[in-house]
C-alpha positions in Angstrom: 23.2 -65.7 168.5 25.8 -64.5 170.3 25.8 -63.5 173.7 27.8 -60.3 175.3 28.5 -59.2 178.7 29.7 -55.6 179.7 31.9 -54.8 182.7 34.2 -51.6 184.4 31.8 -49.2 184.6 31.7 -47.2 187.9 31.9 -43.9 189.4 34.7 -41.4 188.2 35.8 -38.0 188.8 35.7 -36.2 185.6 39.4 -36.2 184.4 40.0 -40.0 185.2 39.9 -42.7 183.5 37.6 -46.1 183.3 38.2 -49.2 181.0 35.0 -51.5 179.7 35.3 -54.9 178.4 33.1 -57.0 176.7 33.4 -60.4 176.5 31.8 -62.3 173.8 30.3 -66.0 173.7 27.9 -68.0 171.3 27.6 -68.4 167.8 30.6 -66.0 166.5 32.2 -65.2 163.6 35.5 -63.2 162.9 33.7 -61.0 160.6 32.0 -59.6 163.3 32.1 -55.9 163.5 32.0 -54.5 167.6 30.7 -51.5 168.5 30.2 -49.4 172.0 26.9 -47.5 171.9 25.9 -45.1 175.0 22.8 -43.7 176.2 21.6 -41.3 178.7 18.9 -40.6 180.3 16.1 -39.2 177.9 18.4 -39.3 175.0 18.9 -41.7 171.8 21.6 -44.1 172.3 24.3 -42.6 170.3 27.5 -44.2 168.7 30.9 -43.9 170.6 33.2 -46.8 168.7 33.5 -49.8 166.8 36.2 -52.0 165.5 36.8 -54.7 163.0 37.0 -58.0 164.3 39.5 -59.5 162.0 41.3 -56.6 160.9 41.4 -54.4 163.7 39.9 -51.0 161.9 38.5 -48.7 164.2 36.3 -45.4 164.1 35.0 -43.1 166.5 32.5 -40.2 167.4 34.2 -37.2 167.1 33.0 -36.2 170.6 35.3 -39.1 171.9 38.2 -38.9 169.8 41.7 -38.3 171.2 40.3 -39.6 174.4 39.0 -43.5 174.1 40.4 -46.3 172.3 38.4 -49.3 171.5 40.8 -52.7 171.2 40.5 -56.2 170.7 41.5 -60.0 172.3 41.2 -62.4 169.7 41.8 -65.3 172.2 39.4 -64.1 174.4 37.0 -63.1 172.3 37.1 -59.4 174.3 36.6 -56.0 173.5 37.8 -53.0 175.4 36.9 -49.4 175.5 39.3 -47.5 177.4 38.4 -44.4 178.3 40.5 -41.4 179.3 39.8 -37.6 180.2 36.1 -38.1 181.0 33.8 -35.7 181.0 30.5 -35.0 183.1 28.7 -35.0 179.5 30.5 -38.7 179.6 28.0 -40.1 182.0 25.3 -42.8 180.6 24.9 -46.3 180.0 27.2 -47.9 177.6 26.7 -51.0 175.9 28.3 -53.4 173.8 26.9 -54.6 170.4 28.1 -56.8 167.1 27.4 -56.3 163.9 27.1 -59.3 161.7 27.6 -57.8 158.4 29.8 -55.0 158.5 31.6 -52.2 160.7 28.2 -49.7 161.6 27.6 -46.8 163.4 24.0 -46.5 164.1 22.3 -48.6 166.2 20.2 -50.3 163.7 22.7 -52.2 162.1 23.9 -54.3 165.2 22.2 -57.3 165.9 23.2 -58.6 169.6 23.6 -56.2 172.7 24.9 -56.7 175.7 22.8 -55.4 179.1 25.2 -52.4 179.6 27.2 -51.0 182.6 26.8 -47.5 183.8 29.4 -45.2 183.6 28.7 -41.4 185.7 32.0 -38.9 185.8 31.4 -36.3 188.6 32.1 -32.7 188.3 
């Protein structure tokens, strides 16, 4: 099993940036596949990025496009969502989660989550 643990969220004012990490431990393989999920309040946690472990590929909702970028540290087994030009709609709990057998993007298909961090951007 592998065990994850989020960090960097925070308060923001919408326009600013915020970067996440996740740092990885346990029973892991390079094959992995990392994703960040989000979730507000009375909503379905929703799919924001994920990225290859071993060969870098990344995806992304279109409603975060152009404005995060999800990376990788190898040697310290960390992931990294940075975020930039945040929006109010932004706000929500974000977590981090690995995929053991490929490179998903619904929920379903990851098998370890982290406890998440809160992120809120004020208006």
């Amino acid at each position: 099993q592998v065990q994850l643990v989020e960090s960097g969220g925070g308060l923001v004012q919408a326009g600013g940036s915020l970067r996440l990490s996740c740092a990885a431990s346990g029973r892991f393989f390079s094959n992995y596949g990392m994703g960040w999920f989000r979730q507000a309040p009375g909503q379905e946690r929703e799919f924001v990025a994920a990225i290859s472990w071993s060969n870098g590929r990344t995806y992304y909702a279109d409603s975060v496009k152009g404005r995060f970028t999800i990376s990788r540290d190898n040697a310290k087994k960390t992931v990294y969502l940075q975020m930039n030009s945040l929006k109010p709609e932004d706000t929500a709990v974000y977590y981090c989660a690995a995929d053991h057998y490929g490179l998903g993007s619904s929920a379903k298909e990851y098998e370890d989550w982290g406890q998440g961090t809160q992120v809120t951007v004020s208006s």
